[in-house]
C-alpha positions as CSV (number, residue, x, y, z in Angstrom):
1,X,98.7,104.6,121.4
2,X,98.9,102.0,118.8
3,X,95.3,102.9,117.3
4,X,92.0,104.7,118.7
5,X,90.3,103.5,121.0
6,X,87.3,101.4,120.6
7,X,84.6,101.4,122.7
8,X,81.0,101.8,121.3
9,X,81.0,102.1,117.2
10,X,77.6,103.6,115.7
11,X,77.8,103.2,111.9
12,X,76.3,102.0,108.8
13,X,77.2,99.0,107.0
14,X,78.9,98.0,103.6
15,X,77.8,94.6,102.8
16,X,79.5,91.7,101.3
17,X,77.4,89.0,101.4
18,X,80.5,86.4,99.9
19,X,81.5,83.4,101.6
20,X,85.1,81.9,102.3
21,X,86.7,85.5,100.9
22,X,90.4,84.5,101.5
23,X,93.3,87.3,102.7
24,X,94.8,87.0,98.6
25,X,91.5,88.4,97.7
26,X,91.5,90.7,100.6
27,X,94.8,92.0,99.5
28,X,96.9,90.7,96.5
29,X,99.9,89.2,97.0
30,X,101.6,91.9,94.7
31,X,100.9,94.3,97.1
32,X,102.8,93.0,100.2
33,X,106.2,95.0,99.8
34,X,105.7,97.9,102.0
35,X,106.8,97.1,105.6
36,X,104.3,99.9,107.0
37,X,100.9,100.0,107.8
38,X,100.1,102.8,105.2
39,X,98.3,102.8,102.1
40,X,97.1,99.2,102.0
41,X,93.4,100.2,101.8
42,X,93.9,101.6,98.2
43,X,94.3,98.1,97.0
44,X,92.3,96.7,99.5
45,X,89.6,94.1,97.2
46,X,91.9,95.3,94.3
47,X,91.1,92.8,91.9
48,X,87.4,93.0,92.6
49,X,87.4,96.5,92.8
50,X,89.2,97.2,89.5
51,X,89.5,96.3,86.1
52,X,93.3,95.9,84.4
53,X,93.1,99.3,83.5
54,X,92.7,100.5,86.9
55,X,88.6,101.5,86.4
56,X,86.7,100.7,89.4
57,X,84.3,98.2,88.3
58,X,80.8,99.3,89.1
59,X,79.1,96.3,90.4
60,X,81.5,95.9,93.6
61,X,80.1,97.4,96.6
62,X,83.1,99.5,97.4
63,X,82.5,101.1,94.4
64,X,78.7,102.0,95.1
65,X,78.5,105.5,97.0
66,X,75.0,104.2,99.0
67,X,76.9,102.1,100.7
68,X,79.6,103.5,103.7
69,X,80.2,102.9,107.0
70,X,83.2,101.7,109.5
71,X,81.6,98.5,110.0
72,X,82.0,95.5,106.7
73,X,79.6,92.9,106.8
74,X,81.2,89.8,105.7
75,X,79.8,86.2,104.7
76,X,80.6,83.0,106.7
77,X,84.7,82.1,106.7
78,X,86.0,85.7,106.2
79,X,90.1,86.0,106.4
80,X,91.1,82.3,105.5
81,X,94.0,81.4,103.3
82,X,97.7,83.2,104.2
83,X,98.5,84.7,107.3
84,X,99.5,88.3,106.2
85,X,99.3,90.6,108.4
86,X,98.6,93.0,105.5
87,X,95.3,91.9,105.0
88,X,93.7,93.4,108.3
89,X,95.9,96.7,107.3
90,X,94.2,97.3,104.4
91,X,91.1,96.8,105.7
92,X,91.9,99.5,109.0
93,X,93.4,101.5,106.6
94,X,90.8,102.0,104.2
95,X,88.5,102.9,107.3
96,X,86.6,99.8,108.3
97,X,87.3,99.4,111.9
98,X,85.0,96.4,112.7
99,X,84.1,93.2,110.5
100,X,81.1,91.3,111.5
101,X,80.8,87.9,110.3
102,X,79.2,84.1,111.2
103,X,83.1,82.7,111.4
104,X,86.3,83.9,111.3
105,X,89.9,82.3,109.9
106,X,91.6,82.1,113.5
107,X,94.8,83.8,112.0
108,X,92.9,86.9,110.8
109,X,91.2,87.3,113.7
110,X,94.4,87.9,115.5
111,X,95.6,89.7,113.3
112,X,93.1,92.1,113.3
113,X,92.6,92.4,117.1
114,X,96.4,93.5,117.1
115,X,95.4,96.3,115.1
116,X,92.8,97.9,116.3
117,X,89.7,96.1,114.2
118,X,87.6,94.1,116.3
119,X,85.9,90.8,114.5
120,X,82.7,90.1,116.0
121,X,81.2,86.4,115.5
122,X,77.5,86.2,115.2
123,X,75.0,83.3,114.5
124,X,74.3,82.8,110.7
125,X,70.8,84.0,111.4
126,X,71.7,87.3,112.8
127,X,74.4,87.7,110.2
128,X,71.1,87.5,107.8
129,X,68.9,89.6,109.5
130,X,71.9,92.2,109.1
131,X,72.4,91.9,105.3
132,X,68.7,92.0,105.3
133,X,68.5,95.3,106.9
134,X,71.6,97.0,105.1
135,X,68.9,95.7,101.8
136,X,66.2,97.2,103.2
137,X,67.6,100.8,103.7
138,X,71.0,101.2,102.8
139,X,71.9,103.5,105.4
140,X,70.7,101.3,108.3
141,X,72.8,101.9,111.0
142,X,74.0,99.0,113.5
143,X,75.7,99.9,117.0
144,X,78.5,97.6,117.8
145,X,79.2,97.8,121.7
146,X,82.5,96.5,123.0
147,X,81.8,96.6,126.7
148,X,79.0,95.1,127.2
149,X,79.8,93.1,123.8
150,X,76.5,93.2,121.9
151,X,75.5,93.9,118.3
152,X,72.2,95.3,117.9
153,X,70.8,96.2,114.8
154,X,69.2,100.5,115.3
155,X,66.1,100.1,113.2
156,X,64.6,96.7,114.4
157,X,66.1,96.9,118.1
158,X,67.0,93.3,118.0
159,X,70.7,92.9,119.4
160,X,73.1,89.5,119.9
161,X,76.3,89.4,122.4
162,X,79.5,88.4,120.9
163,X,82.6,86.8,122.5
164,X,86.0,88.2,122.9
165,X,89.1,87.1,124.7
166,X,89.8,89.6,127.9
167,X,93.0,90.6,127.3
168,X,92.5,91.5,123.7
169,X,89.0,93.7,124.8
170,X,91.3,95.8,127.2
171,X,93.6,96.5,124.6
172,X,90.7,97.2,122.4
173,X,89.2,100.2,124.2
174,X,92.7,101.6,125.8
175,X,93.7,101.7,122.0
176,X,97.2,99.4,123.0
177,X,98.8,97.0,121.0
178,X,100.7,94.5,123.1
179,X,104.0,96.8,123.6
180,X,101.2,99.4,124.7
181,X,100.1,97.4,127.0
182,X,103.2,96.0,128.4
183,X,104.2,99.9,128.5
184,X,101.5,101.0,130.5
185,X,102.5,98.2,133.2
186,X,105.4,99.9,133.9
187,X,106.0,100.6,137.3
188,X,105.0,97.1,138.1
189,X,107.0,95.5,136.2
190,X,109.7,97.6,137.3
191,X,108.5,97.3,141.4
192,X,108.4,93.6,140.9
193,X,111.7,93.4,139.4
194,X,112.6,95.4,142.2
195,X,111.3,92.7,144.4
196,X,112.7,89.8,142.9
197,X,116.1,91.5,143.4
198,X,116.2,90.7,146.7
């Protein structure tokens, strides 16, 4: 399997309530060498996460140990700019594995359905009502369920469905990237080629 499986994520939140936060900022350009997935999420926000001398800069909410979580909480237009790939690496590497947000860059969005992250699309209000309650209690937790493709957020009970192509959900909670998926069709591919033989 190209990643784990995703089915129904139970988490806190880490909250970055910044809109039209483009993949340079997401990951650095300086930072693209490395042709494997690995290691991205140490410079994941680098420049907003760090000072030149490599000190975490204590005001950015990766650096702020109340907030955690596998789920990032994005403002409106989250992933525009470039097309690299290495921007949803970073942020599956460093352990988010779903970005909730009121509008996705189309690019990133695919990119990050390749790997294994799933970007749900809510309605500006809801987004609010989120960063709301990850304000109110920082450990709020939020269930994101992929089947029956609803948000809802634990401590209020109020919930909103979110839309996602079919093909990408399968490969979502079988844990297949596209060769995955072509893999597990196997024998009828083969059976049909068999077929066509004749």
């Amino acid at each position: 399997m190209a990643y784990d499986k995703f089915t129904v994520l139970t988490s806190t939140a880490v909250p970055l309530p910044i809109e039209n936060v483009d993949t340079d900022q997401i990951i650095p350009a300086r930072f693209l060498k490395a042709t494997e997935r690995k290691g991205f999420g140490d410079n994941l926000f680098r420049d907003w996460r760090f000072n030149s001398d490599n000190t975490p800069k204590k005001d950015f909410v990766l650096n702020n140990p109340i907030y955690s979580g596998k789920i990032l909480v994005a403002g409106k237009n989250f992933g525009s700019g470039s097309s690299r790939e290495h921007a949803a690496w970073a942020i599956y590497d460093y352990g988010f594995r779903c970005v909730i947000s009121s509008f996705f860059a189309d690019i990133f969005k695919g990119n990050a359905l390749n790997i294994g992250i799933l970007p749900v699309t809510v309605s500006e209000a809801f987004l609010d009502k989120i960063f709301k309650a990850i304000e109110a209690d920082p450990k709020a937790t939020f269930e994101v369920d992929l089947p029956n493709q609803k948000v809802t957020i634990l401590s209020t009970g109020e919930s909103e469905s979110f839309d996602i192509n079919g093909y990408k959900k399968h490969n979502l909670m079988n844990g297949f990237d596209d060769i995955d998926y072509l893999q597990s069709m196997k024998s009828e591919i083969m059976a049909f080629a068999e077929k066509s033989m004749y």
